[in-house]
N, C-alpha and C positions, 0 to 999 in steps of 0.2 A: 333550290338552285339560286346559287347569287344574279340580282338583277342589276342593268345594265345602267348607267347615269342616264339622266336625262340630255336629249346631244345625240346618243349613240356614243361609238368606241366603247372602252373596258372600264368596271368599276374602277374606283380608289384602290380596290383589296387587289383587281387581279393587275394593274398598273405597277404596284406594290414589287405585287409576286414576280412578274416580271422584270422590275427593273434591278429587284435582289436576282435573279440571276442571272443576266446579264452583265450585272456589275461584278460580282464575284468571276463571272469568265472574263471578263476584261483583266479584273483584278490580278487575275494569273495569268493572263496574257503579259501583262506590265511586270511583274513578280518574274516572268521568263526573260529578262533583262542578261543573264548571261546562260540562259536555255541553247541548245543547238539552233540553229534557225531556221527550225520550222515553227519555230514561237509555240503559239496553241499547239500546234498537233505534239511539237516534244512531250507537254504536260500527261498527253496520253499514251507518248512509248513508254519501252523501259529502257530508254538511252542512257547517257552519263550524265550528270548534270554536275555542268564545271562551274565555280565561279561566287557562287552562295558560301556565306561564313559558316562555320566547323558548327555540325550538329550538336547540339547539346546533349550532352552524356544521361542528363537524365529521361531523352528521349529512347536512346540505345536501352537501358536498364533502369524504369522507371523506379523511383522508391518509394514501391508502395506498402501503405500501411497494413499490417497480417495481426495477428493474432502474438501475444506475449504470451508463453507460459510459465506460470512459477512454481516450482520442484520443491519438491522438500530435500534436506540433505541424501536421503538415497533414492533418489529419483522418481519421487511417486508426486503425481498431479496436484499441487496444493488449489491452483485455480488459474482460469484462464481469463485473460485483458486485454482488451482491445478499445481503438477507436473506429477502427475496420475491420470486421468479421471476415478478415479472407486467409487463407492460407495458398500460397504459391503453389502449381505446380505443372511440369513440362510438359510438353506437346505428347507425349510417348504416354502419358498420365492422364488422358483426355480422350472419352467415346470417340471414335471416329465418327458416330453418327452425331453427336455434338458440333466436331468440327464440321463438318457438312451441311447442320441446319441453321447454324450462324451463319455460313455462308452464301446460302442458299436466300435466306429470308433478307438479310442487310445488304449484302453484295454479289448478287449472282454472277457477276462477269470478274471476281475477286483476283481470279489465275489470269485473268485474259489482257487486263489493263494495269496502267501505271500508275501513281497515285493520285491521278486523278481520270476518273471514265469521264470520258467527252461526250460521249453516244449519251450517258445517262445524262449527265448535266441537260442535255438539249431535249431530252425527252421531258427531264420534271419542268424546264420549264414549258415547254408548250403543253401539258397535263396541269401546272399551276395555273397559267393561264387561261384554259378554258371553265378550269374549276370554281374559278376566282378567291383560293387560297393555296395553302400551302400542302397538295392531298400526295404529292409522293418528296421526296428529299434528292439529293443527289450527294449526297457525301459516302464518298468509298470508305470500306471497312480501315484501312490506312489512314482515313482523315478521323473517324468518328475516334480511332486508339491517340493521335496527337489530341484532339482537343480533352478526350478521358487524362489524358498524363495532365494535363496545364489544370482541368478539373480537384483532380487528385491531390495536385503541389497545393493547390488552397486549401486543402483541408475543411475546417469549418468556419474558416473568416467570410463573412459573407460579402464585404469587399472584393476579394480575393476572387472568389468564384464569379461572380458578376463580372469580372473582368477577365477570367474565363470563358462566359461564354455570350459576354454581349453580343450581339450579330449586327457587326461593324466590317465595312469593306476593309480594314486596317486587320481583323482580328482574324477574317476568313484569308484575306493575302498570305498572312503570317502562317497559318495552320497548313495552304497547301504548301509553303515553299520547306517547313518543317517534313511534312507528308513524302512530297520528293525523295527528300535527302532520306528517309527512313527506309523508305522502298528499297533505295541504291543500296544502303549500308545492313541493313538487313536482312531481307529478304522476304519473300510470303510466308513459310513457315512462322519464322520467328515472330512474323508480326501478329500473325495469327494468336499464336501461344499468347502473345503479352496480352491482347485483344482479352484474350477469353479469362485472365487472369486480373484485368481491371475492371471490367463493366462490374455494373450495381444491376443485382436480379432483385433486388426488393427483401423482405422481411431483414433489413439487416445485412443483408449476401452480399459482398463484393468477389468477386470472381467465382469462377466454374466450380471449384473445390466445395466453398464453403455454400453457393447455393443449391448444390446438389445433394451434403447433408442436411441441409435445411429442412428443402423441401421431401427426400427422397429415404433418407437418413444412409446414404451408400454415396461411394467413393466416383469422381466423375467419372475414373475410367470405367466405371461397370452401370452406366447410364444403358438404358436400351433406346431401343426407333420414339417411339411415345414421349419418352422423360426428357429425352434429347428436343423434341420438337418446340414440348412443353417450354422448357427454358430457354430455349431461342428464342419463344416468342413476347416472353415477359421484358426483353432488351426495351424494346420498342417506349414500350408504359409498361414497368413494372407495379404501379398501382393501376391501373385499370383492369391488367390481366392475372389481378393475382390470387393464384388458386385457393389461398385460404378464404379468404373472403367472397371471393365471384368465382367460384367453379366450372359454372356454364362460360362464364367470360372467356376464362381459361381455355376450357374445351374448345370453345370454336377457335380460338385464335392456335393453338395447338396442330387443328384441322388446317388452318391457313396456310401453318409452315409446313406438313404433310404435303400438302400439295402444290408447294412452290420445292421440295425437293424431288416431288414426281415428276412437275415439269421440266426444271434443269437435270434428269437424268438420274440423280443420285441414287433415286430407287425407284422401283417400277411400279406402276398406277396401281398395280393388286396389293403392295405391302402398304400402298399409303391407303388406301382403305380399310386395309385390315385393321393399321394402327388406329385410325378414325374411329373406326369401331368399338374401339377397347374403351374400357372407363377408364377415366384419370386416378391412378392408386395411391395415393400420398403416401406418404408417412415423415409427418411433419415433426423434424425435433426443434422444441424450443431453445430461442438462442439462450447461451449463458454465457454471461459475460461478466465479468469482475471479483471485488474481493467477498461480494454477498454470496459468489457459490464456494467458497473455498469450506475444503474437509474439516473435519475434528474441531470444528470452532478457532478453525484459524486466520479467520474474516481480520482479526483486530493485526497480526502478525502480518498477514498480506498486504493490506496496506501502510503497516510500516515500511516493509520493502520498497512501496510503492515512494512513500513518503525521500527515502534513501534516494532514489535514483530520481528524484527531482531537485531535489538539496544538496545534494553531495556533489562540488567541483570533481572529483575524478570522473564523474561521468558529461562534465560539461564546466566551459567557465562561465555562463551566465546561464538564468535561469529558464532562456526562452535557448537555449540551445538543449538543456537538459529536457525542458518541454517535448522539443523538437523527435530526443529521441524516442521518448514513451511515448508518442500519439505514433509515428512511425511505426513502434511495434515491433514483433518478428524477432525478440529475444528470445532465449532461453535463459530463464534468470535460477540459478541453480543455489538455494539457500541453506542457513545453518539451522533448518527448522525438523526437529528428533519427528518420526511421526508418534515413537513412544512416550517420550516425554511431552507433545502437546497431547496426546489424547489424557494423559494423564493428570493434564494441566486443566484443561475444558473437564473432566472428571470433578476434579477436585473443586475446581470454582463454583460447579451447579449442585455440586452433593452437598451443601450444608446452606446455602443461600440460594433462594427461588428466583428465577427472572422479574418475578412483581413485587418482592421485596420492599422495601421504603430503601434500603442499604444495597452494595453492589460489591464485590469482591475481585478481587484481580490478582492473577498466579503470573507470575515470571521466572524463569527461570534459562539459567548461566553457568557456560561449561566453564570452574578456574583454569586459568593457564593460557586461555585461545578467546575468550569474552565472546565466545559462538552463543548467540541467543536459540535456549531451543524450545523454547514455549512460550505462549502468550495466549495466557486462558482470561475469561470475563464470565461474571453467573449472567450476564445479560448481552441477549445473542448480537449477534453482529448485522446490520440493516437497518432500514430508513422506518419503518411504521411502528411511533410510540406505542401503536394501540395495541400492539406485541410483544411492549417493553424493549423495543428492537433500538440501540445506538450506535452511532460510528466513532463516537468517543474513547478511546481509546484509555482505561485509564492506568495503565501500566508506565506510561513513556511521558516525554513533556509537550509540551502545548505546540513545540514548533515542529512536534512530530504527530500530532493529531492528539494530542492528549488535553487533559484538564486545563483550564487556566494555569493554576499556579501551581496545583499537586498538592500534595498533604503533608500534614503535620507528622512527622518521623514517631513521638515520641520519644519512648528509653530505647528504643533500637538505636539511638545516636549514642549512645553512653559504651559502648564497645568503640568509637575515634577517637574519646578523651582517654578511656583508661588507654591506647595504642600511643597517644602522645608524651600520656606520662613515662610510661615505660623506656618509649622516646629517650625523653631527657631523664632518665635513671632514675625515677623513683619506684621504688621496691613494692612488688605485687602485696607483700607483710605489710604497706603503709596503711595504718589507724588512723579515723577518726571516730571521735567519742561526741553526738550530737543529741540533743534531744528533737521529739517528732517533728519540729517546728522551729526554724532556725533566721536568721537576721543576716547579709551581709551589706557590706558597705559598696554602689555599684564603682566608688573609685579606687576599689581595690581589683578592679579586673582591666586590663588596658586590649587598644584596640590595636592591630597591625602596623600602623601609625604613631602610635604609643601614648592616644590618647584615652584618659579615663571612659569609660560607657557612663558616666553619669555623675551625680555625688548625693543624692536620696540613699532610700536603703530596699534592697531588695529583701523580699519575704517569701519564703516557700517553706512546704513541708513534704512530711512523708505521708502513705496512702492511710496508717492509721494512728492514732495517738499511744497505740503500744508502741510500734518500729522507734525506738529510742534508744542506742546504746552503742559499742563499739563496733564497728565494722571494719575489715580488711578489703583490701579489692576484689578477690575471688567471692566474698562471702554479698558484698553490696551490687555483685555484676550479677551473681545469682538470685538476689532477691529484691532489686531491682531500688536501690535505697537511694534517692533524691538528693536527701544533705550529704551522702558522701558525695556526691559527683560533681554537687557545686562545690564545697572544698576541694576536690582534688583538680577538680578546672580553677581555681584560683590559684593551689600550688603550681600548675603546670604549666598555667598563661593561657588567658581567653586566645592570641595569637598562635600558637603552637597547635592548639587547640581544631581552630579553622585552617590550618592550613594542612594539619594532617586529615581532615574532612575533604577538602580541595583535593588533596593526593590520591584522594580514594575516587574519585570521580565524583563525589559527594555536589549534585548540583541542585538546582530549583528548578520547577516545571515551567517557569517560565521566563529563566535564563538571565535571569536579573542575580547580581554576585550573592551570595552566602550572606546574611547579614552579621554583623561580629556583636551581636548580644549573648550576657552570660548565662539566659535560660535555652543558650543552643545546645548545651549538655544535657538538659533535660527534654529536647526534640522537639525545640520551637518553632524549627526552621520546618520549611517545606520543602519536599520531593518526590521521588517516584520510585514506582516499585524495580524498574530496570534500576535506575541508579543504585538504591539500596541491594538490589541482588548481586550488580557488579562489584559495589565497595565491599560486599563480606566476599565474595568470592579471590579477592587479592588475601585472606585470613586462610583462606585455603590453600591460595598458591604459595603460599610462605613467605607472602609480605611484597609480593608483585601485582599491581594493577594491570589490567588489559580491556582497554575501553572494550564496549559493547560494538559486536558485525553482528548483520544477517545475513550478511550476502556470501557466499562461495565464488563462487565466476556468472558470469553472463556474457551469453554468445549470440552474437548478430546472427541477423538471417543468411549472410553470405556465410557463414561459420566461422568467422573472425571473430576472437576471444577481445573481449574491451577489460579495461583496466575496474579492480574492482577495491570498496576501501579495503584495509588493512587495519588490523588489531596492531593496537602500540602497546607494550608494556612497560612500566618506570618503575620501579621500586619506591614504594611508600613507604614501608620501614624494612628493617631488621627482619632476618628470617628468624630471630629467638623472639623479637615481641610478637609478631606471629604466630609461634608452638605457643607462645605462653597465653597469648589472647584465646588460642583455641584450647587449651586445657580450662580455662577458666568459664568459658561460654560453652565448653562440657557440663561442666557442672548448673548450668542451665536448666538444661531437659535432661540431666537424671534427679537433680532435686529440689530446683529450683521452682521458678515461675513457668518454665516453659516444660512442665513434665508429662501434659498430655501429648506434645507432640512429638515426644524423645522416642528413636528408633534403636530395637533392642536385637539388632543385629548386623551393626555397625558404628565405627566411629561418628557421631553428628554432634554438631554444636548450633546453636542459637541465642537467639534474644524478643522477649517478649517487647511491645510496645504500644500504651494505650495512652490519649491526648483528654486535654479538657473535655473534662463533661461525657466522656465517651463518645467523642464526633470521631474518632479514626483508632482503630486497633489491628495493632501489626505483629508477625511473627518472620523475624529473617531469619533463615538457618540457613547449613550447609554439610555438609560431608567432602571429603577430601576430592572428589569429582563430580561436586553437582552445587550449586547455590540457588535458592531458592524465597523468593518476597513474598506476602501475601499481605495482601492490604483489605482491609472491608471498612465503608463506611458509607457517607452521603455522597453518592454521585450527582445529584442535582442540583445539589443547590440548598435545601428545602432549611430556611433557620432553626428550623425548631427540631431536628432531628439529631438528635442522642440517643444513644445505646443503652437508655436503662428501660426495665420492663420494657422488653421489646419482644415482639417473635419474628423470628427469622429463621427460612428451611420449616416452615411449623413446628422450632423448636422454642419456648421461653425461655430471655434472659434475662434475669434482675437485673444484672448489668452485664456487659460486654465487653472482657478482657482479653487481652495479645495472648495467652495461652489456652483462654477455653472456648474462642472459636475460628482466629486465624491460623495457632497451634494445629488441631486438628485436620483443617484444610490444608496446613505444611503438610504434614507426616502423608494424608494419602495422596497429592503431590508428588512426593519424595517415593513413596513405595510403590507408584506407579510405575515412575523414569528409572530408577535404578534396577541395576541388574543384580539379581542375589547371588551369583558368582562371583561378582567384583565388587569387593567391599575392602578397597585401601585405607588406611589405619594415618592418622595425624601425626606428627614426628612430634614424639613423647617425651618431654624436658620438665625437671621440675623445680616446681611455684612452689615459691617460701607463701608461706601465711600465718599471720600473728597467732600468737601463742594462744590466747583464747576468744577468739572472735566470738561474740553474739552473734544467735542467726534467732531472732524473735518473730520476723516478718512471715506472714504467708498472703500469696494469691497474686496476682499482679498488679505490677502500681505503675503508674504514668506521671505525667506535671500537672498532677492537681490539685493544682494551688490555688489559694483563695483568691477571692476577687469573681469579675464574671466571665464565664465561660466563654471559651471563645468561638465565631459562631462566623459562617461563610455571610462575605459583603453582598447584597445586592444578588442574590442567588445566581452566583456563578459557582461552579463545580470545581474544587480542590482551592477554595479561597477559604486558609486557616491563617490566622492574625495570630503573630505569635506573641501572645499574653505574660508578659515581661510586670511580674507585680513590682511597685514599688516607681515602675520608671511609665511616666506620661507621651506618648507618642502624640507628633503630630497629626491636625486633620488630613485626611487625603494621599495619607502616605503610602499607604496601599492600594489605591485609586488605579 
């Protein structure tokens, strides 16, 4: 028991206690400024109260933060996100014995008084004061829902909150004149309903809905007498009374609220002992919350979406309004994500490369025509604990979508934009070059968009071996992947024409810095990503129309109000004939080429193999007339010294590590996954002159392995490939 100052009179504590309520009654005394006048006692009818500025809307219909959920394109649960575990729902959706022991426990005289009880005010404080603290409250169940809303609106700024609920004569004035006006414009139901749909029951629960599966795993309306009381009583302190951890806690304060509803009538003194009796029965489901629970390994895809609707103006013009709406919550975000093509995708990514790997693998894949992303697989799972091999790194997409730094090295998968640009400007799929393995150009014979020389040294490159030496045509050098034809024919074509039918394609860098105009970008010096790369060939399928990359379908607010979602653009990047003809020729890919292990023998497909210095990155981009498909594998982390020769990967050995013999293979069961063998549309069939007798010498896949030293990630950042330009000296720092 508190003891008394010395003097006599009341402690410091219970002086305190008293003159906070005292002043809070004064405070609404003075706050009755244009009340009826009977001052104080109006505070306690349910008269009109004239005079007070217009309630604020968010007190009527508070906006509170629920649960987001994101759908896959036919409606099945990809995963659920929130910053508030609550899901809304109406009074008619709520145990009556629920509503009864809320009321019962917080405000028994709830129906009897206005928004504010006077009886009770005057009772806590002469109960505070003899106590000499703060042992009962007096705030009506109407006051405790205004200060939950002004709680709510801050979110988790911890300024915000603190001013919430500092307990200031200024902040309790403000709460009951709000209180008032809620009562008048509302009513006891409705405020009830809002009541039981904002409180915090603890593990995470904000309102009735979600604390009742929580703790109960059943919906509130189907709470009984016990579960009902249980959760009443958690309001109070839901860490002191909470049943996971303190059970007995739980149980008696459960008991408390039994028999504060036997007392005010609700139910009769036999059923509150009966319920007393019973044992407390859990059945607790753990919360889940974000893109770590998402199906089929579609953790990396979910938070793209996530990424989307934080970045993207259509869904806000600044980025603290777009915040605003995802911590808010309560969408239905309804996406372009196949469930057969991602499970098809998280297939393909884990079947040939392990999660513990040294290497990491990454499937995308893009419907032509609509740029609907409908997979995004990774061999390593999606979540926070290395010690699981677990990343949130994303490495499909660019860096300001969660992805790599810079992204990777393309390789020859770039060598299908040059030959698209020649065709471009008219030179004939028949064009010959006669080179030997190993060839010299001059760097000021390639100009830049600007129309200045790249250089005036001499570049040097070769082919993968010192046989590949001889005439080549276009179809014959896209199939076997020939080096020196493609810097000659990027010299005939223009290093400019070059990049900007790259640009056309969507052709970006993961880290949003421009394309650079070097002439070893025909050999795939540049860096990108696997979305990019699936979208640029997927305009090869659509017959030479681009269609940037969605994930999104529609997204529906929780009032059921559709909001504006992005939109696929399409441009035409070339000709629908250098299209047929680009894919007649990247036919001949994977049925004879370099890319023949992944070539599908019961449909039109085309692709292009692509492997980088030293075997740091190898790629396989294919497509079929309604599916495009990247797959990338290499160092995700960083690690300098990791190359792809004698390696094992999947516990399979590779001498070395080629775009056909084992991102190839992760294409094709990709591809035989998503596709449907009923629909197998056929490429519009046109025909490709080619020189009279092309040499085809070449076998196996080749990349820009060109002399000099290999090119190897800065500073062990993840998709940092330095594009290795022989002949021409870069500056320090340029990559930095």
């Amino acid at each position: 028991m508190a003891k008394k100052r010395s003097g006599g009179g009341l402690t410091g504590t219970q002086q305190a206690a008293k003159f906070l309520g005292v002043s809070v009654l004064a405070g609404a005394v003075l706050a009755g400024i244009a009340l009826p006048a009977a001052g104080a006692l109006g505070l306690a009818a349910k008269g009109t109260v004239e005079g007070f500025d217009e309630i604020p809307s968010n007190l009527k219909t508070p906006p509170l933060s629920q649960r987001t959920k994101i759908l896959d394109s036919e409606g099945g649960l990809i995963a659920t996100v929130y910053s508030r575990d609550r899901t809304v729902v109406p009074i008619d959706k709520i145990s009556p014995y629920m509503q009864k022991a809320i009321v019962a426990i917080e405000d028994g005289r709830f129906y009897e008084h206005g928004a504010v009880d006077l009886k009770g005010v005057l009772r806590a404080i002469n109960r505070n004061a003899q106590s000499g603290g703060v042992s009962e409250g007096a705030s009506t169940l109407t006051q405790q829902y205004v200060k939950n809303v002004f709680v709510e609106e801050a979110g988790d700024d911890p300024e915000k909150v603190a001013q919430a609920t500092q307990q200031t004569i200024g902040r309790k004035v403000r709460e009951l004149k709000f209180a008032i006006q809620v009562e008048e414009e509302l009513g006891k139901k409705k405020i009830l309903e809002n009541y039981l749909n904002i409180t915090f029951f603890g593990q995470q629960a904000y309102g009735i809905e979600a604390a009742s599966q929580r703790y109960f795993s059943k919906h509130a309306a189907d709470l009984n007498l016990g579960e009902a009381a249980m959760l009443a009583g958690l309001v109070q302190s839901p860490s002191r009374y909470d049943p996971v951890n303190d059970i007995e806690e739980a149980t008696k304060r459960r008991n408390v609220v039994l028999q504060r509803m036997a007392d005010v009538k609700d139910i009769s003194q036999a059923e509150a002992d009966e319920a007393k009796a019973a044992p407390l029965k859990l059945k607790v489901k753990a919360p889940k919350n974000g893109c770590i629970t998402a199906v089929s390994g579609a953790g990396f895809f979910c938070d793209y979406v996530r990424k989307t609707i934080l970045t993207d103006p259509v869904f806000g013009k600044t980025a603290e309004e777009r915040q605003k709406l995802w911590n808010l919550g309560g969408l239905t975000v309804r996406t372009t994500l196949s469930p057969r093509a991602q499970a098809a995708a998280n297939e393909a990514a884990t079947a040939k490369v392990d999660k513990d790997d040294p290497v990491a693998a990454s499937v995308v894949q893009v419907q032509p025509g609509t740029g609907k992303i409908l997979s995004m697989g990774q061999s390593r799972p999606y979540g926070l604990d290395p010690k699981k091999h677990e990343t949130t790194l994303n490495l499909g997409v660019a860096n300001r979508m969660g992805g790599s730094t810079y992204g990777f090295q393309v390789g020859s998968t770039f060598k299908p934009f040059t030959a698209a640009a020649a065709l471009e400007k008219g030179i004939s799929p028949a064009q010959t070059y006669t080179t030997p393995w190993k060839i010299e150009l001059e760097n000021s014979s390639f100009r830049t968009c600007k129309g200045s020389p790249t250089g005036y040294d001499k570049w040097e490159l070769q082919n993968e071996l010192e046989e590949e030496a001889g005439t080549w045509d276009m179809t014959g050098a896209l199939g076997k992947s020939i080096n020196t034809y493609f810097a000659l024919l990027e010299q005939q074509t223009g290093l400019c024409e070059t990049v900007q039918m790259a640009r056309k394609l969507g052709y970006e860098r993961g880290d949003g810095e421009p394309v650079k105009e070097n002439p070893s970008i025909t050999l795939g010096s540049e860096v990108s990503t696997p979305l990019s790369m699936a979208s640029a060939y997927a305009a090869f399928a659509n017959r030479g129309l681009y269609c940037t990359p969605v994930a999104i379908e529609s997204v529906k607010a929780a009032n059921g109000d559709k909001l504006n979602v992005p939109q696929t653009k399409c441009t035409r990047a070339m000709s629908d004939r250098t299209a047929d003809t680009i894919n007649q020729m990247l036919k001949g890919v994977v049925e004879d080429g370099t890319g023949t292990k992944a070539g599908l023998s019961d449909r039109d497909n085309a692709g292009k193999t692509g492997t980088t210095n030293d075997r740091m990155d190898a790629w396989f981009v294919g497509y079929t007339p309604n599916l495009s498909t990247a797959v990338w594998v290499g160092d995700d982390v960083g690690e300098k010294d990791t190359s792809m020769f004698r390696i094992t990967i999947g516990g399979e050995y590779y001498p070395k590590v080629c775009g056909g013999c084992l991102p190839g293979p992760i294409w094709k069961i990709a591809m035989t996954g998503a596709l449907d063998a009923g629909q197998t549309p056929s490429f519009n069939t046109v025909s490709v002159p080619r020189a009279e007798k092309p040499e085809d010498k070449e076998k196996g896949d080749q990349g820009p392995n060109k002399p000099g030293k290999p090119n190897k990630p800065r500073d062990g950042k993840p998709g940092d490939r330095r594009p290795n330009v022989p002949g021409i000296t870069l500056p320090p720092g340029i990559f930095d």
